[in-house]
N, CA and C of each residue as an Amber inpcrd file, in Angstrom:
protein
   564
 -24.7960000  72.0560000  29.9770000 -25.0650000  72.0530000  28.5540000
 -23.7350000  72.1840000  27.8170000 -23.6390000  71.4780000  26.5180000
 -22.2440000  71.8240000  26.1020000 -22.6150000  72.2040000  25.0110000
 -21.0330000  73.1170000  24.8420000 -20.7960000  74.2690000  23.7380000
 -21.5670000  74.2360000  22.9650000 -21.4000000  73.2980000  21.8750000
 -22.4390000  73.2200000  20.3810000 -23.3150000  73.3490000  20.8030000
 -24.2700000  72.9150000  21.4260000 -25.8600000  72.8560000  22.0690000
 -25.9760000  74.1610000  22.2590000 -25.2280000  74.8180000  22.9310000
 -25.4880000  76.4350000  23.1720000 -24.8300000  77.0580000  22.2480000
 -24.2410000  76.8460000  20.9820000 -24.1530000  77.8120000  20.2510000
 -25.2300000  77.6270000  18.8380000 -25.7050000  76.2670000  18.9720000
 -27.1350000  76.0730000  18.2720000 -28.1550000  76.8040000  18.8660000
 -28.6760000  77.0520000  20.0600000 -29.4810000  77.7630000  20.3000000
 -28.9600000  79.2560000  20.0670000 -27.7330000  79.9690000  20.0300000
 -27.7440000  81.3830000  20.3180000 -27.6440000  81.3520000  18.4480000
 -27.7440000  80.5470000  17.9380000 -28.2890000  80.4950000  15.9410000
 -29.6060000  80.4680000  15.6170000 -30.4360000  79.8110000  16.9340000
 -31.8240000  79.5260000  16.6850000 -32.1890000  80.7520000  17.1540000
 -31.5540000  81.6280000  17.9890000 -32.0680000  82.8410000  18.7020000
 -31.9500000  84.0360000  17.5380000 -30.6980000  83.6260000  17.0640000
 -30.4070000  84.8610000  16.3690000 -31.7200000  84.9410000  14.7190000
 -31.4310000  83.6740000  14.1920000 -32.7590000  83.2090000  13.1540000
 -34.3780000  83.5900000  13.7430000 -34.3660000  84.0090000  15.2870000
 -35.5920000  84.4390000  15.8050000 -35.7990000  85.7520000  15.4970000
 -34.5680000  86.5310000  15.7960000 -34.7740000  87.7310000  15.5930000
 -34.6930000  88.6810000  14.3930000 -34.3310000  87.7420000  13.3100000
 -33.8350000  88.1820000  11.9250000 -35.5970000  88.3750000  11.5060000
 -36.3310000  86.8310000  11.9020000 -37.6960000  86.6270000  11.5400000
 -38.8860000  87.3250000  12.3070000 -38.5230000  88.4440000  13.5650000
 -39.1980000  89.0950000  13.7110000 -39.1540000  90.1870000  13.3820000
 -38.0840000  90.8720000  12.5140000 -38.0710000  92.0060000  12.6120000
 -39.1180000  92.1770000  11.0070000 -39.2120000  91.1040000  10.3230000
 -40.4620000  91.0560000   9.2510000 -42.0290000  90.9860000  10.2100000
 -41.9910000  90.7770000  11.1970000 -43.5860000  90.7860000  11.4820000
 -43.9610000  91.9210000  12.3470000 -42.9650000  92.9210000  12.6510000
 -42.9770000  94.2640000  13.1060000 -43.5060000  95.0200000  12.2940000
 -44.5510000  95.9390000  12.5170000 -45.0380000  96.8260000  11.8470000
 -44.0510000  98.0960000  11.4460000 -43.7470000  98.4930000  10.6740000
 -42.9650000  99.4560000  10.2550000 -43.1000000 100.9900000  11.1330000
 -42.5130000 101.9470000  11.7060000 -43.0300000 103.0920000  11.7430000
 -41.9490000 104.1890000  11.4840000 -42.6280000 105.4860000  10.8750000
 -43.9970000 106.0900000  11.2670000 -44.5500000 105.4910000   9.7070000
 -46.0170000 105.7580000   9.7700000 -46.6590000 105.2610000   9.0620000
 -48.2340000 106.4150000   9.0450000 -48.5140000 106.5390000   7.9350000
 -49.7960000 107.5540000   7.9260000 -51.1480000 106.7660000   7.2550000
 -52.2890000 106.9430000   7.8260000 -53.4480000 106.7050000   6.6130000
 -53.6760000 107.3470000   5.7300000 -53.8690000 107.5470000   4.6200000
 -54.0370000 108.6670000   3.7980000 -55.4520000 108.2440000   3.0200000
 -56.2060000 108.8670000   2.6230000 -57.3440000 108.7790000   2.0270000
 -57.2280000 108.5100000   0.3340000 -57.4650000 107.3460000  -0.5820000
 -57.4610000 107.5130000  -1.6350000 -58.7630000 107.7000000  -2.3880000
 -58.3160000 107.9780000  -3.8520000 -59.4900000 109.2670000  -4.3130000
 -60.2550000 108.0530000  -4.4280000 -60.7150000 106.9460000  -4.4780000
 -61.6240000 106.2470000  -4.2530000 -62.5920000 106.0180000  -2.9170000
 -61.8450000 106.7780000  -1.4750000 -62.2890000 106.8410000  -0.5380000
 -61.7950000 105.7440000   0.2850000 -61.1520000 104.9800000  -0.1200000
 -60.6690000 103.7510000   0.8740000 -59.5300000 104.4310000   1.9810000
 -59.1890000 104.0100000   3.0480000 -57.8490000 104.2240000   3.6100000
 -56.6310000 103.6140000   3.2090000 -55.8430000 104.1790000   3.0470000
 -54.5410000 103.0110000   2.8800000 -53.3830000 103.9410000   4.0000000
 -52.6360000 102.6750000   4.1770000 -51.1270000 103.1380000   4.8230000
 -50.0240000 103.4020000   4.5980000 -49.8710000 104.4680000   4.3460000
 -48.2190000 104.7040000   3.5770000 -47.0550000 104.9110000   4.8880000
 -46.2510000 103.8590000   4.7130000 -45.4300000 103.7280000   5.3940000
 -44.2880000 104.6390000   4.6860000 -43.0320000 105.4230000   5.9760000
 -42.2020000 105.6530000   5.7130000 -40.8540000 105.5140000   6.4780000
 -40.7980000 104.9040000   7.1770000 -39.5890000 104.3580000   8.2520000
 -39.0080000 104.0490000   7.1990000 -38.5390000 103.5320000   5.7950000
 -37.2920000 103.4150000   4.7480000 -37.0330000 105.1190000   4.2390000
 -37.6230000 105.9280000   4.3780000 -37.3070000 107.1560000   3.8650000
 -38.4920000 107.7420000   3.0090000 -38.3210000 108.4660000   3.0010000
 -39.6480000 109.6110000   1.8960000 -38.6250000 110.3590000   0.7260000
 -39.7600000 110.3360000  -0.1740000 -38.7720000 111.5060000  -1.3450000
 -38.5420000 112.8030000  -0.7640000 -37.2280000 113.1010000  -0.9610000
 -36.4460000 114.3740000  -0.4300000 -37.5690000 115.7380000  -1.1520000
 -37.5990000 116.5000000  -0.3370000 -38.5140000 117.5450000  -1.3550000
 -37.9410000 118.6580000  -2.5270000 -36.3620000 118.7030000  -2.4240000
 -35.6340000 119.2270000  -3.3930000 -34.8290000 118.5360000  -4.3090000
 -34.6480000 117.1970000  -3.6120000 -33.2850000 116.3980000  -4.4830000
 -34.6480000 114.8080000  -4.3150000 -35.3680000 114.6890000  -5.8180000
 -36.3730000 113.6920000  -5.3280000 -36.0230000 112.4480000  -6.1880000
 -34.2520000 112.4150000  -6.4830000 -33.8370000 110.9930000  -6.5160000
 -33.3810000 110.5650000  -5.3030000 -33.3310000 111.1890000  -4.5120000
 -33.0410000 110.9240000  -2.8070000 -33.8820000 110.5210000  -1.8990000
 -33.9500000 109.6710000  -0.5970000 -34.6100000 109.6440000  -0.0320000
 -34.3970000 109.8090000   1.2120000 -35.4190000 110.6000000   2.5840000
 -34.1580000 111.1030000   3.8370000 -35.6800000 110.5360000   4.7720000
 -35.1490000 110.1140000   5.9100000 -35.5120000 109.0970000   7.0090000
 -36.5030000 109.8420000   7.8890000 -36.2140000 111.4340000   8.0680000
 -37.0280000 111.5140000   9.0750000 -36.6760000 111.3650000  10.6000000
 -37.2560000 111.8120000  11.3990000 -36.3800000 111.6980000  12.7770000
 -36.3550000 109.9240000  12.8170000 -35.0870000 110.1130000  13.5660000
 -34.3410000 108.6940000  13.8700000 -35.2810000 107.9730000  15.4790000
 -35.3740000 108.7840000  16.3190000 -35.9750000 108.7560000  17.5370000
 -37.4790000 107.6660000  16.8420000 -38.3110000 108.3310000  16.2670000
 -39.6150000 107.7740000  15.5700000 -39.6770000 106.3370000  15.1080000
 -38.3900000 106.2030000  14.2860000 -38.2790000 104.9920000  13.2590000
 -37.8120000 104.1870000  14.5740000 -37.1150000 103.9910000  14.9070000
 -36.0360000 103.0230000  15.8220000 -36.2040000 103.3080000  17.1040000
 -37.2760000 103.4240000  17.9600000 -37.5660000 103.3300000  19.3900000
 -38.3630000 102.1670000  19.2520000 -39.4800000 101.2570000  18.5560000
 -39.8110000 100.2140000  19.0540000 -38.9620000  99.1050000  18.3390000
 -37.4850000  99.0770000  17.7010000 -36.7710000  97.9490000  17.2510000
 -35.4060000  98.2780000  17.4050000 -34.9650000  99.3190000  18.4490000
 -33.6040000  99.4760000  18.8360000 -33.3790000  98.1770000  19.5410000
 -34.0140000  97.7790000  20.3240000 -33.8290000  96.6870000  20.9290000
 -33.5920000  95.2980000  20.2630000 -34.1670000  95.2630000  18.7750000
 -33.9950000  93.8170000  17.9760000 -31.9420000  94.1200000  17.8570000
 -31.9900000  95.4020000  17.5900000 -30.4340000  95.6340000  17.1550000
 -29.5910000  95.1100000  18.0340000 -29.6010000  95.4970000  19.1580000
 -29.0330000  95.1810000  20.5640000 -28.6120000  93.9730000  20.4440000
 -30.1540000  93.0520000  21.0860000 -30.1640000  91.7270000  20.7730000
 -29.3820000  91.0430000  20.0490000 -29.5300000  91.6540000  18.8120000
 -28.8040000  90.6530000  17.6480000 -27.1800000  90.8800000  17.7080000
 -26.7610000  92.2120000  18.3720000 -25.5690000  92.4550000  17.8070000
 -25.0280000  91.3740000  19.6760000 -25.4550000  91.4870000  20.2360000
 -24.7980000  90.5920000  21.6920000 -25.4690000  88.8990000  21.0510000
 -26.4440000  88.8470000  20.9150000 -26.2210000  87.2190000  20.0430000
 -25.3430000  87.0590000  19.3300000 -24.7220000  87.7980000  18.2670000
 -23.8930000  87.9950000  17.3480000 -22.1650000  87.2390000  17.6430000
 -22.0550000  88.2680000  19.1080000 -20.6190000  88.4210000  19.6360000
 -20.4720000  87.1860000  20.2890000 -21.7040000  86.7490000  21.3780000
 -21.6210000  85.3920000  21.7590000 -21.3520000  83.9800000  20.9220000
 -21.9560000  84.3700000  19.9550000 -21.8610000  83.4260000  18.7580000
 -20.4150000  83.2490000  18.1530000 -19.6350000  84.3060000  17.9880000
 -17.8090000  84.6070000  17.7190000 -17.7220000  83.5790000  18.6660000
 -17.5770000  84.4780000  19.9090000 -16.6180000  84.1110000  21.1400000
 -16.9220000  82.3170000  20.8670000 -17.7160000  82.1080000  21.2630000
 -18.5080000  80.5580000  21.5180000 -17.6540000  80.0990000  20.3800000
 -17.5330000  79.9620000  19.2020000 -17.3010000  79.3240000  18.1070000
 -15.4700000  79.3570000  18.3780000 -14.7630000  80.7590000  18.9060000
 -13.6610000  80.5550000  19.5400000 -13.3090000  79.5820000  20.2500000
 -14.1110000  79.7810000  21.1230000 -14.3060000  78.5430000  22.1130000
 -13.8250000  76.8420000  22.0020000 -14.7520000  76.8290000  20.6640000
 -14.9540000  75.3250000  20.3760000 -13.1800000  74.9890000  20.2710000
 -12.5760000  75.5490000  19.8040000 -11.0280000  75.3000000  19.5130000
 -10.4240000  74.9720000  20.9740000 -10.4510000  75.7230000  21.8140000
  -9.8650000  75.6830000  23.0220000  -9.9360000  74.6520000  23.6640000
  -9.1370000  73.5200000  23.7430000  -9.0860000  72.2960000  24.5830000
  -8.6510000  71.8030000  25.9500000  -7.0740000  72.6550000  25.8030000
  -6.2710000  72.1730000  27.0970000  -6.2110000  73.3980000  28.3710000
  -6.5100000  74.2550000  27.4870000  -6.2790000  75.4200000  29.1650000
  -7.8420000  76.0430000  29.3330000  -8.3140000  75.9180000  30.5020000
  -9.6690000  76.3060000  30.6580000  -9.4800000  78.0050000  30.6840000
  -7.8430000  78.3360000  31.1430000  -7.8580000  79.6100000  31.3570000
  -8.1710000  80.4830000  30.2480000  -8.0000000  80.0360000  29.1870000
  -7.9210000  80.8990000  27.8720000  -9.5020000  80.7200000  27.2950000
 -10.2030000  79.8800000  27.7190000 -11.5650000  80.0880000  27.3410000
 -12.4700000  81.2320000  28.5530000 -11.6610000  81.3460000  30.2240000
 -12.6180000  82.1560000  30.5110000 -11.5600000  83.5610000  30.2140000
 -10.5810000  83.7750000  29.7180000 -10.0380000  84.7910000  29.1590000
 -10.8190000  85.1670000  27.7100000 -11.6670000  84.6930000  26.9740000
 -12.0660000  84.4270000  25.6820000 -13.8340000  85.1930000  26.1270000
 -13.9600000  84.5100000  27.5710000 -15.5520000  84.9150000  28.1490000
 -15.7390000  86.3160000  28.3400000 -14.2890000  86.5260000  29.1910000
 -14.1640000  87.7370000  29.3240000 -14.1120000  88.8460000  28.0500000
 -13.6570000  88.3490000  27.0740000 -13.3970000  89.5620000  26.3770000
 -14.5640000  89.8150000  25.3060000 -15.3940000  88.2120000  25.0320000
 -16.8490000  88.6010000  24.7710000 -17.8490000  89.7490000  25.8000000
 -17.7280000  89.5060000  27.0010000 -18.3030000  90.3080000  28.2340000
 -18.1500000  91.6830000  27.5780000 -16.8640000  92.0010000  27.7420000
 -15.7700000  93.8070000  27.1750000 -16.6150000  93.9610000  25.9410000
 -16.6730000  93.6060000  24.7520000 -17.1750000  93.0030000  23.6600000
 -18.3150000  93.7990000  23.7550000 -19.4390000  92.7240000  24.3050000
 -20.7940000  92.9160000  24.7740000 -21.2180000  94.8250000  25.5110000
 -20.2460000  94.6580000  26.3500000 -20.4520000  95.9400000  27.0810000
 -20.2800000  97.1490000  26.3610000 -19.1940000  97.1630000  25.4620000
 -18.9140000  98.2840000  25.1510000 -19.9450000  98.6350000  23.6420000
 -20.6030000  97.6460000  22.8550000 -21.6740000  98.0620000  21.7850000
 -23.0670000  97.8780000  22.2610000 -23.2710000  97.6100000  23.6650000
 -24.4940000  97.7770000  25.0990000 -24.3620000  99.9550000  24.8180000
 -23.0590000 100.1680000  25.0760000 -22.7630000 101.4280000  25.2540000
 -23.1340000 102.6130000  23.9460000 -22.2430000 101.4980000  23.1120000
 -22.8000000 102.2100000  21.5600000 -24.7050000 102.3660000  21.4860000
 -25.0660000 101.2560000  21.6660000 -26.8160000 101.3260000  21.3750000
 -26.9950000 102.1290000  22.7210000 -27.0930000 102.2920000  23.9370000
 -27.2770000 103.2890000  24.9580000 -26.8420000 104.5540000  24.6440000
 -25.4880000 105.0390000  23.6970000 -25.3380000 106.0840000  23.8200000
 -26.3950000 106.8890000  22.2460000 -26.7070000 105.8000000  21.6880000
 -27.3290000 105.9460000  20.0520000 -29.1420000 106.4820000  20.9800000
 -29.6660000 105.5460000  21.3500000 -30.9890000 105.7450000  21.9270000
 -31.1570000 107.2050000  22.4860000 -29.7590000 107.3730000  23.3480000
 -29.4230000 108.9440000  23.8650000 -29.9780000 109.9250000  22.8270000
 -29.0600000 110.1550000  22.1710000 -29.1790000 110.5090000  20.9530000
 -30.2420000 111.2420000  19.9090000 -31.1360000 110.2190000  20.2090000
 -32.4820000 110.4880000  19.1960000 -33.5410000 111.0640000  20.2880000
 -32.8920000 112.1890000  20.6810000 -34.1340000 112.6400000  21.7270000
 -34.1740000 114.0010000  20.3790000 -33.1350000 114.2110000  20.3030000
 -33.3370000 115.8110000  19.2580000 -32.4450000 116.8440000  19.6940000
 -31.9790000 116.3380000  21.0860000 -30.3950000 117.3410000  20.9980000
 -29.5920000 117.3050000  20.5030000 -28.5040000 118.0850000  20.5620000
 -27.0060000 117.9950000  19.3950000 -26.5350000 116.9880000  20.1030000
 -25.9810000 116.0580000  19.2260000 -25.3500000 115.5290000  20.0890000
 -23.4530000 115.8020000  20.6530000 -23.8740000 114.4750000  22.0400000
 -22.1650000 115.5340000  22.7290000 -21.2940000 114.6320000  21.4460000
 -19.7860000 115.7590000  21.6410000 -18.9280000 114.6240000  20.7240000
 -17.9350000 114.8790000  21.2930000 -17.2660000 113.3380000  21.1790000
 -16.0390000 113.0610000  21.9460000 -14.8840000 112.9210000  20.4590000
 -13.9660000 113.4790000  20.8260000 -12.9480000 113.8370000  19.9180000
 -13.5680000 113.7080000  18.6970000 -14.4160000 114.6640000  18.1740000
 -14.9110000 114.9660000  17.1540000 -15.7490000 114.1950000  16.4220000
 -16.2620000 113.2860000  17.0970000 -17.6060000 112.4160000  16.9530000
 -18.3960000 112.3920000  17.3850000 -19.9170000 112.2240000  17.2590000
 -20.7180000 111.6790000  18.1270000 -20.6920000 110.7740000  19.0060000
 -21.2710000 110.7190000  20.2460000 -21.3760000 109.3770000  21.1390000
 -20.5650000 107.8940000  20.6100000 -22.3830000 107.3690000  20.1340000
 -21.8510000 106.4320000  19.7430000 -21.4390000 105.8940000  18.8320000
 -20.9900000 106.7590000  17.5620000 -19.5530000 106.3560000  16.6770000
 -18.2520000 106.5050000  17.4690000 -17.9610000 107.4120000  18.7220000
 -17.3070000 107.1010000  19.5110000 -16.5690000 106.1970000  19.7460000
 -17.7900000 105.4460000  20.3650000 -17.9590000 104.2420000  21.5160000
 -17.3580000 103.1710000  20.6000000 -17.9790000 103.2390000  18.8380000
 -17.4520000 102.1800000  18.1260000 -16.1900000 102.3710000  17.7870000
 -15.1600000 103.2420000  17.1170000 -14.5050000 103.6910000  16.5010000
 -13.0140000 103.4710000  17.6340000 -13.7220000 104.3160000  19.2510000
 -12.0420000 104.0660000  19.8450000 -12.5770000 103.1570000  20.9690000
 -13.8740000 102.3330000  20.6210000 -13.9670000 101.1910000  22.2060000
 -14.0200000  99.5700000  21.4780000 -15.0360000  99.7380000  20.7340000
 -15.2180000  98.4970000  20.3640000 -14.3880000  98.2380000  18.9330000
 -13.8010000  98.9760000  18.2230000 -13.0040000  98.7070000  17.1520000
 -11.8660000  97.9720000  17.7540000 -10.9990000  98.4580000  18.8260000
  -9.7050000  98.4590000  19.0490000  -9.8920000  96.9820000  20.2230000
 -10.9500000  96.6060000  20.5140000 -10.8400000  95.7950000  21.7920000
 -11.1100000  94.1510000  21.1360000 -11.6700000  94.6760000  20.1620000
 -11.7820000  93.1780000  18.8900000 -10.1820000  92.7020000  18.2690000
  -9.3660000  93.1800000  18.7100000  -7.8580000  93.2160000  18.5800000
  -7.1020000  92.3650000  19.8620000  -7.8890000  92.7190000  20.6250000
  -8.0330000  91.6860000  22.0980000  -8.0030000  90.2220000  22.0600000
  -9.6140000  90.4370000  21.6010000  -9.3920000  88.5670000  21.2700000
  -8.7320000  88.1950000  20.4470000  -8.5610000  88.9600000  19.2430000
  -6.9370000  88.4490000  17.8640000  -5.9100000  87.7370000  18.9820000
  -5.2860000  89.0640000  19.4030000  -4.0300000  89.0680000  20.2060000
  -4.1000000  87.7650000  21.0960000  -5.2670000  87.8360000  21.8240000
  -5.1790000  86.4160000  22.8490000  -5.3920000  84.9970000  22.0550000
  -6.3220000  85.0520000  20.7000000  -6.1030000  83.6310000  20.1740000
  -4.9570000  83.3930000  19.6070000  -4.1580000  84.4400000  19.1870000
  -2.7360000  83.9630000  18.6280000  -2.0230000  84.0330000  19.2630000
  -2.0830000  84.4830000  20.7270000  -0.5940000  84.5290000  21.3940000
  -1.0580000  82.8900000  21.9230000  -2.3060000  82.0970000  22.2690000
  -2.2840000  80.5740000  22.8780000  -2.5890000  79.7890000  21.7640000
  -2.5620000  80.0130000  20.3730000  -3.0200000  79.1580000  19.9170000
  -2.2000000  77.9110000  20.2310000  -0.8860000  78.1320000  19.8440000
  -0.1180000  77.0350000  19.7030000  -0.2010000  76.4040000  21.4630000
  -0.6640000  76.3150000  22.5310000  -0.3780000  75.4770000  23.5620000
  -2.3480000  75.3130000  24.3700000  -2.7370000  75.9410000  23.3500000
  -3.8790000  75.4890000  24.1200000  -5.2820000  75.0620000  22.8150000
  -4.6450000  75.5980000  21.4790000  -5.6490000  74.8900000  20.3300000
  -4.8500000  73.5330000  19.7940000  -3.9760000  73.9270000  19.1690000
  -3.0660000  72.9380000  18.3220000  -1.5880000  73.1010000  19.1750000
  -0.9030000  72.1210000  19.9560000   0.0970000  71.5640000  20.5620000
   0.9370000  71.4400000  19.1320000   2.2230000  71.5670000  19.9210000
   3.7430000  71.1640000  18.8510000   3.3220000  69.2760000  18.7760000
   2.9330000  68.3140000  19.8840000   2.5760000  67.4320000  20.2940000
   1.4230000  66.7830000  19.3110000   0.3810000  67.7840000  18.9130000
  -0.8650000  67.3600000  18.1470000  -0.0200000  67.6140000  16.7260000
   0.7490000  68.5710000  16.0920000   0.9690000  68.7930000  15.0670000
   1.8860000  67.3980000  14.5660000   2.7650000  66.9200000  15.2130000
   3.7180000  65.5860000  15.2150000   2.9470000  64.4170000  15.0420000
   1.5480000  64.4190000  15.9390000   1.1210000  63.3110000  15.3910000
   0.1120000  63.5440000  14.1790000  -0.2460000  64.9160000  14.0780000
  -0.5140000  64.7120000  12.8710000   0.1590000  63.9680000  11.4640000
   1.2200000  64.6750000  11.3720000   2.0930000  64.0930000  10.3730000
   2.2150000  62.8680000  10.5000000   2.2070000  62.0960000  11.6150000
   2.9970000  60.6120000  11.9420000   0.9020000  60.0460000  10.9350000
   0.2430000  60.6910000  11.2570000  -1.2180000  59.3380000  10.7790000
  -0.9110000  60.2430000   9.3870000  -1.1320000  60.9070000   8.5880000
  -0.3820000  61.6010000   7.6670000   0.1510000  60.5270000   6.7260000
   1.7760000  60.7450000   7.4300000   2.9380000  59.6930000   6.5200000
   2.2060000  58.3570000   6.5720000   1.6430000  57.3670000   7.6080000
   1.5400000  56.6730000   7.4480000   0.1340000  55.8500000   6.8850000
  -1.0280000  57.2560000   6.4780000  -2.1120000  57.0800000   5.6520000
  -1.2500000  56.9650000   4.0020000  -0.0100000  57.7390000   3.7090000
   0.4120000  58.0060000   2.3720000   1.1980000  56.3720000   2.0100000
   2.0920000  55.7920000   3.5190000   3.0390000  54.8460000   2.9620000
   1.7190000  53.6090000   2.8040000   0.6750000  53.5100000   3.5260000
  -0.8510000  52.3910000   3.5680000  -1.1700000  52.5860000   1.8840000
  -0.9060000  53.9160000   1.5660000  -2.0320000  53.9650000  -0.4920000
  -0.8090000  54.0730000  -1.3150000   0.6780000  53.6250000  -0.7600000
   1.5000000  53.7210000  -1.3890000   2.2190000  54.8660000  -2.1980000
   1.8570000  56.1250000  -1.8870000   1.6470000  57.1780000  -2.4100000
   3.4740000  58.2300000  -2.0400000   4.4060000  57.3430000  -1.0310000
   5.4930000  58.0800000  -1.0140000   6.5020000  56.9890000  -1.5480000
């Protein structure tokens, strides 16, 4: 399968999951009886009025809301990264090495906000959580794993751009169809 084809589908995937997270039922959610006697459902997974400060609104355990759609997050955020890398990709012509150097660092990428949502799920059981140099888990995980490793792929597309996206070779003939589109409309 080539590139575009698979980075159209990981767009059609990602547009899947944007559109399910509207046909998910919200939770937690209560029936409550209205004074007419009907049931209705008051949802509160966006927050409830605070009971002292009631221009505020506070969530409620995290564990409740986000155990049946931690997983849309996941999903979307590794569709997400594949979708970068891939679109990196498309540039890369002459060295195959720098595209599976590019795979790889989507993989690192992938793994280490796998870690963030594993160490977040941790999390919402209701213990304190552990903290690593004065954070939680997984702001952790984001802050000194996956912040600093997105610097990775920077570093590697600019240290090859020039011999494996755009050649000294491609830039020369650019100019040469260039000058000689300008001297064709008379324009130098």
């Amino acid at each position: 399968m080539k590139l575009p084809t698979i980075l159209f589908v990981l767009l059609l995937a990602l547009c899947a999951l944007f559109g399910l997270t509207f046909v998910i039922e919200e939770v937690p959610f209560e029936d409550v009886a209205t004074p007419s006697g009907q049931i209705e459902r008051v949802y509160s997974g966006h927050g409830v009025t605070h009971p002292r400060f009631p221009t505020m609104d506070h969530g409620g355990s995290g564990g409740e809301r986000h155990a049946r759609v931690l997983w849309l997050g996941w999903a979307f955020g590794v569709l997400q990264i594949a979708l970068i890398v891939g679109c990196l990709m498309l540039g890369v012509k002459r060295d195959r090495r720098v595209g599976l150097w590019l795979v790889g660092c989507g993989v690192l990428l992938g793994a280490i906000f796998s870690m963030v949502v594993v160490s977040y799920q941790s999390s919402l059981g209701g213990a304190p959580p552990s903290l690593f140099f004065s954070l939680p888990g997984p702001t952790a995980w984001f802050l000194y794993g996956y912040w600093p490793a997105q610097f990775v792929v920077v570093a590697l597309y600019v240290l090859v751009f020039s011999r494996a996206v755009i050649t000294t070779k491609d830039v020369v003939r650019f100019r040469e169809i260039v000058a000689a589109e300008r001297r064709r409309r008379g324009d130098e």
